[in-house]
LUMSERO-117698 format. One record per atom (N, C-alpha, C): x, y, z. Coordinates in steps of 0.1 Angstrom, whole numbers, padded with zeros to 4 digits, always signed. Layout:
N
XYZ;...
//
This chain:
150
-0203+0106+0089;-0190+0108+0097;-0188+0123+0097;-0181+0128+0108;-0181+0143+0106;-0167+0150+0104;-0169+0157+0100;-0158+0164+0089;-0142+0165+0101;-0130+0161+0100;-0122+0161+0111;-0104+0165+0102;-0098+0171+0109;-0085+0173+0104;-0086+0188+0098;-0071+0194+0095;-0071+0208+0092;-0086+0212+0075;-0082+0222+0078;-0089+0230+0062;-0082+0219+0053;-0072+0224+0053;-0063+0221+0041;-0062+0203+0039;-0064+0197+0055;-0067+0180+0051;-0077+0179+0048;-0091+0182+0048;-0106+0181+0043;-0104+0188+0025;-0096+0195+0024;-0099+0206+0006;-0090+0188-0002;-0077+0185+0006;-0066+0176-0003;-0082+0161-0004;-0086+0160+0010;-0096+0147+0015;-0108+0149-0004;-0109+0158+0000;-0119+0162-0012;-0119+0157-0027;-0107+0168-0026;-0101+0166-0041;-0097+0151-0047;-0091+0144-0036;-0089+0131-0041;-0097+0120-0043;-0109+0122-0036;-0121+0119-0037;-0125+0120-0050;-0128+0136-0053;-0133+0141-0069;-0125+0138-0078;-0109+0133-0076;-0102+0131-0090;-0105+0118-0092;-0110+0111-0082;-0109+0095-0086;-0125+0092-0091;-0127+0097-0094;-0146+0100-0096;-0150+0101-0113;-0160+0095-0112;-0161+0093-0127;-0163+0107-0137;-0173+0114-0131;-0174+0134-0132;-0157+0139-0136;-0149+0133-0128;-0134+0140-0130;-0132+0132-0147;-0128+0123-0147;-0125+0114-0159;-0136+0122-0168;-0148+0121-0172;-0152+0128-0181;-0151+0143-0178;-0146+0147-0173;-0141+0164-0175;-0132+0162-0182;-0123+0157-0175;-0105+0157-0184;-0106+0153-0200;-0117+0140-0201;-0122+0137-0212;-0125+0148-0218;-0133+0151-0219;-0141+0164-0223;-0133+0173-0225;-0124+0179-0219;-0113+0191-0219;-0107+0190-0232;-0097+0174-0232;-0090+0168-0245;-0097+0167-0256;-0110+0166-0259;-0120+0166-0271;-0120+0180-0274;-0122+0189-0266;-0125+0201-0265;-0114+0206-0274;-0101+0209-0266;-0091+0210-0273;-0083+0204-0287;-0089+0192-0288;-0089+0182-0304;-0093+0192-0314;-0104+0195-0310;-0118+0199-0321;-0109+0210-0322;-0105+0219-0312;-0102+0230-0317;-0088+0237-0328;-0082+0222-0329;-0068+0226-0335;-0067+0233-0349;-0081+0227-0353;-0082+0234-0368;-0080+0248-0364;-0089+0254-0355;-0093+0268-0354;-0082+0277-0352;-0076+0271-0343;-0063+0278-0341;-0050+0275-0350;-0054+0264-0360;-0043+0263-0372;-0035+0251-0363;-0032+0247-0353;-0024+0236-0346;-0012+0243-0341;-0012+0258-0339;-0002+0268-0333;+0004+0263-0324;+0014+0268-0318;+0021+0268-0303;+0013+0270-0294;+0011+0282-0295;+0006+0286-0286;-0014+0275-0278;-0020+0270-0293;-0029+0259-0290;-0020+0246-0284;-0009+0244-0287;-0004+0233-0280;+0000+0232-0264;+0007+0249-0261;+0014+0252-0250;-0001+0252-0239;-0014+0255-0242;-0024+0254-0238;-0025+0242-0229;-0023+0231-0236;-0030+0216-0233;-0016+0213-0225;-0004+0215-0228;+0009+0209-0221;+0010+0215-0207;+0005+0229-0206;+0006+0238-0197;-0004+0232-0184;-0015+0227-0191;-0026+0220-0182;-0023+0208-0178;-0023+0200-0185;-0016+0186-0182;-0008+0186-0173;+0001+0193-0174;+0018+0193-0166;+0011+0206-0151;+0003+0208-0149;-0003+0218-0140;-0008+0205-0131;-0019+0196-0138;-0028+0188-0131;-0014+0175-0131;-0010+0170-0133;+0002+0161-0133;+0007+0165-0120;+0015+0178-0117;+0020+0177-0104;+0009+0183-0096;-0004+0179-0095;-0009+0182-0081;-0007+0172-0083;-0018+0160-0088;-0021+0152-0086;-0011+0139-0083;+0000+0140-0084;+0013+0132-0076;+0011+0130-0062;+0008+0144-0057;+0006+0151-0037;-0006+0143-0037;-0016+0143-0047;-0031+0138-0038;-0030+0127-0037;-0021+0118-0051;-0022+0103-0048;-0010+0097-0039;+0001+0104-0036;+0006+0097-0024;+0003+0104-0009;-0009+0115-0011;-0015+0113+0002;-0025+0105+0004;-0031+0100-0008;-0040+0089-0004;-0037+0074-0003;-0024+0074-0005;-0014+0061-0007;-0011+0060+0009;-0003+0074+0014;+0002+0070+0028;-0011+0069+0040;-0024+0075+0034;-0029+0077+0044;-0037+0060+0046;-0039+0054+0033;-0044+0039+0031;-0036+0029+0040;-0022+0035+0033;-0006+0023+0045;-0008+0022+0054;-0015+0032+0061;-0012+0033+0074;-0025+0030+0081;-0034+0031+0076;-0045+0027+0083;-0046+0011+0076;-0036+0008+0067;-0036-0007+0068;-0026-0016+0078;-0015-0007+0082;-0005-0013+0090;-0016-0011+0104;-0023-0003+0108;-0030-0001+0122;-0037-0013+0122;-0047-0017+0111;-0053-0027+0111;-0044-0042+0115;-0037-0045+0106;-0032-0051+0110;-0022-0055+0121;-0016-0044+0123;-0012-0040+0143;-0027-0047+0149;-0035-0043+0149;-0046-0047+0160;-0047-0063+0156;-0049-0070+0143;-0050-0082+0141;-0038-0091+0152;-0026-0086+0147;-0014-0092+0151;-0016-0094+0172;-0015-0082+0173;-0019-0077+0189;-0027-0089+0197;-0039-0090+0188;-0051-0096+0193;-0052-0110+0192;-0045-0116+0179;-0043-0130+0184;-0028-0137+0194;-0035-0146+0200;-0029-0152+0206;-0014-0158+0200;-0014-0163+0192;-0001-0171+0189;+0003-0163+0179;+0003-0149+0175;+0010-0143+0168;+0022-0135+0176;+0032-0136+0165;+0041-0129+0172;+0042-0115+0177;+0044-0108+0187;+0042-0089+0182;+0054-0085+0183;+0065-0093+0175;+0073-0090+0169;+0073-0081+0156;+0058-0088+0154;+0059-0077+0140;+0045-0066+0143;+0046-0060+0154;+0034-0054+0154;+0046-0034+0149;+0038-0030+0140;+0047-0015+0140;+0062-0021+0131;+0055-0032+0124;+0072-0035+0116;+0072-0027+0107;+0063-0019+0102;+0066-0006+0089;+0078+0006+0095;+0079+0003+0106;+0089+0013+0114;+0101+0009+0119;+0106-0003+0112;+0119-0010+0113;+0128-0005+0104;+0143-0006+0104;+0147-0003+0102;+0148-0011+0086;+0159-0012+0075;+0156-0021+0064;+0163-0029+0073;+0179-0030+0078;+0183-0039+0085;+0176-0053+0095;+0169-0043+0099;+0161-0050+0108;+0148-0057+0102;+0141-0052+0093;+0131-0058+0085;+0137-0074+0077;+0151-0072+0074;+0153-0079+0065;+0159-0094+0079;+0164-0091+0089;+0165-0098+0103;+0152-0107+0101;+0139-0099+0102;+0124-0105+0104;+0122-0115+0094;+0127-0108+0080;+0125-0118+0071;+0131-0131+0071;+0145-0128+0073;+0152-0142+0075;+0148-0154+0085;+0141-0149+0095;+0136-0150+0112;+0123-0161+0100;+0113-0155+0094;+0104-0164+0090;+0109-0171+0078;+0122-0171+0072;+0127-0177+0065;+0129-0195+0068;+0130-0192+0081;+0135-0202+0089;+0127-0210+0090;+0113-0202+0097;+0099-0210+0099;+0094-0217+0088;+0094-0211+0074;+0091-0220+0064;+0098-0231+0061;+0110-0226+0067;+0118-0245+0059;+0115-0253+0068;+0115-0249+0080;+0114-0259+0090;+0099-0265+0086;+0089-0259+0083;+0074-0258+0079;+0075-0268+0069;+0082-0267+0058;+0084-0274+0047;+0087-0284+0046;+0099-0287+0055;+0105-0300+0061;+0096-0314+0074;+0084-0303+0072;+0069-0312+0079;+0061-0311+0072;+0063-0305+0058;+0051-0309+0049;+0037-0296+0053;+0040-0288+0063;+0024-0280+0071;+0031-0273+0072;+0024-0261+0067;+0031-0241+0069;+0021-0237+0078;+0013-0239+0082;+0005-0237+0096;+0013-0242+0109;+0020-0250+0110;+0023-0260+0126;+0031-0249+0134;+0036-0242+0134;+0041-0233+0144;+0040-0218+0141;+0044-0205+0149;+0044-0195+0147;+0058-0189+0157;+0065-0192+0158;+0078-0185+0162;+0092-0200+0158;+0102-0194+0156;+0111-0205+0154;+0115-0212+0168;+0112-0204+0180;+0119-0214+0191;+0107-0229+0188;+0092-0222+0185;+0081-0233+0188;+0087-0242+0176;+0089-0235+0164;+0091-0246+0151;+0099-0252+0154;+0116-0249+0160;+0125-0258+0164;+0118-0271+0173;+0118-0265+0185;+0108-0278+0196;+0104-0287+0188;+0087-0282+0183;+0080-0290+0176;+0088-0300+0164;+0096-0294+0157;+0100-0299+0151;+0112-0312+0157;+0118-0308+0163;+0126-0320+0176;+0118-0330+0179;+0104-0324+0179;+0095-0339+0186;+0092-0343+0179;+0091-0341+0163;+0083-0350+0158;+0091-0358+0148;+0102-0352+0150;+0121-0362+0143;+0120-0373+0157;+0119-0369+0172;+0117-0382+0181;+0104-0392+0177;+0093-0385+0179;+0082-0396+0174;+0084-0402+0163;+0091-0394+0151;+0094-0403+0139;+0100-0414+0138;+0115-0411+0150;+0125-0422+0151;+0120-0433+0160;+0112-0433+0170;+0104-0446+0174;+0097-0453+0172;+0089-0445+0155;+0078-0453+0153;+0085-0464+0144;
//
């Protein structure tokens, strides 16, 4: 694949790559051994401790930025995916296509919206039989009529 997005998206692309990498974990490893061994040497001073807290708390706040850039960049190439799933079938709603971009109000509308479809779902025994509430109402009307004839 070829290299795409600013400098500064390919150095962060990198980095997050290398921190999640087994070479990173035994560095870090290795750092903290390093620094172990050495407490005798320096007597267990401040200044040997300010060392290790100084680092930690250095590498702590990058690595906050790299992991929720690699969090939002995952979301969203998982909301795309699923945008195209939703899109592409037929009897899905695209009511929820881009629902990461609702409001909470309105997210919590959707929820209640399929709140509906399950009971009605539940109340026929099949969480498969419909995919919008107008269809689960209907369907569900007809098969309270087929019921009451048989």
């Amino acid at each position: 694949m070829t290299e795409k997005g600013s400098w500064l998206e390919r150095i962060s692309g990198l980095a997050t790559a290398w921190t999640g990498s087994s070479q990173a974990f035994a560095l870090a490893l290795g750092t903290i051994l390093v620094w172990a061994v050495t407490g005798p040497v320096f007597r267990f001073s401040d200044t040997w401790q300010l060392v290790i807290n100084t680092g930690t708390t250095i590498v702590t706040f990058l690595m906050v930025f790299l992991i929720q850039r690699a969090q939002n960049k995952d979301s969203l190439a998982i909301h795309l995916k699923l945008n195209e799933i939703v899109a592409a079938l037929p009897w899905t709603s695209n009511r929820l296509i881009s629902a990461e971009d609702l409001t909470e109000t309105e997210v919590r509308i959707l929820r209640d919206h399929f709140r509906k479809l399950v009971d009605l779902a539940r109340r026929d025994e099949d969480l498969k039989c419909s995919h919008s509430i107008e269809d689960a109402e209907a369907d569900h009307a007809r098969k309270q009529q087929t019921a009451a004839r048989a």
